[in-house]
Steps between C-alpha positions, in 0.01 A plus 500: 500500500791782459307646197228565813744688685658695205454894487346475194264242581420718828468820266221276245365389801433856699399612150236257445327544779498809488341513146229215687453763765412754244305226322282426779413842595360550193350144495337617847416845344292365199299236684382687743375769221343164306364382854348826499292468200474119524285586773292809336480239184401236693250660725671377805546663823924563579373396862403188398680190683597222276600207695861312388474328154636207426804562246543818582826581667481675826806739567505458856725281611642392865818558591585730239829615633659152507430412130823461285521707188450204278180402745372862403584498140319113429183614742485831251572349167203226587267738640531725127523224311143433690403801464553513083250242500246635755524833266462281200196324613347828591588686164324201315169526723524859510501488101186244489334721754522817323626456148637815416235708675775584749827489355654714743470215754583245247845746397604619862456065621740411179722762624596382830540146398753601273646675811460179639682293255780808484548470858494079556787533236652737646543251815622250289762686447646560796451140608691452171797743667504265770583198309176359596250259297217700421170303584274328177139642477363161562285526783540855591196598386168525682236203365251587286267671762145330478244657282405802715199710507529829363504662808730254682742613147479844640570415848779299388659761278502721800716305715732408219536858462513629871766188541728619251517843612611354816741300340662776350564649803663148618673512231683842497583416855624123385725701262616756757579240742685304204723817409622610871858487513621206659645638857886255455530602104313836437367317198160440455384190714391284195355171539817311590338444865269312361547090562 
């Protein structure tokens, strides 16, 4: 692992996550405008509880602070690789729903899976930095959720949106935590802790 511990490799590293900072923050940013008008489209109240759903990723997590940076980077990359195909299923119903009676919707849904996608690869790539495998899709993915009303498809759509806004947030902290200078090297602390 000395290509971990080179200066350069610390450099890529700090400068990766801090492009993933920046990429969640505006990740955050645009779902919480979309969550905004998913719930004026929708006709949903924002107050609205919405129990945990099964396959979607919940970014709270015990013991947070004694997670290895290759822990943090696998739990993220699963949890957006998740969440491309929560957003998926949702742009599909949301276009057999409406059509393109509201395209706005339809546009605004499209563009933060593609944020999405941008940022899982983005993750990838710093596990790539590390020298580690980078996990196959197989199995990532939620199930096909069961054929839901259309109101349960709203419902749903709301916590897979108010989920990944708080992912986001776990995320630019993940990445934070990630780029701190180790205290022994002053390089960034990496992921060689990891087992």
């Amino acid at each position: 692992m000395a290509a971990a511990d080179s200066p350069s490799t610390a450099l890529r590293r700090r400068d990766l996550c801090s492009r993933g900072i920046r990429l969640a923050g505006k990740m955050r940013a645009d779902v919480v405008d979309l969550l905004d008008t998913y719930v004026e489209q929708q006709g949903l109240d924002a107050s609205a509880t919405v129990a945990a759903l099964e396959g979607v990723p919940l970014a709270a997590v015990e013991r947070w602070d004694e997670q290895t940076g290759t822990q943090r980077l696998l739990e993220n990359l699963a949890a957006y690789r998740a969440f491309r195909a929560l957003l998926a299923q949702m742009l599909e119903e949301q276009r057999e729903q409406l059509g393109e009676a509201d395209a706005g919707l339809g546009r605004a849904l499209a563009a933060v899976l593609l944020q999405v996608s941008a940022f899982a690869y983005h993750l990838e790539e710093l596990l790539r930095l590390e020298s580690r495998g980078i996990p196959g899709e197989e199995g990532d993915g939620p199930p096909p959720p069961p054929r839901l009303s259309l109101f349960e498809q709203k419902l749903r759509g709301l916590g897979v949106l108010r989920e990944l806004a708080q992912w986001a947030v776990r995320s630019a902290r993940d990445l934070r935590q990630l780029a701190k200078p180790s205290p022994a090297t002053g390089t960034a602390t990496g992921l060689a802790e990891s087992p």
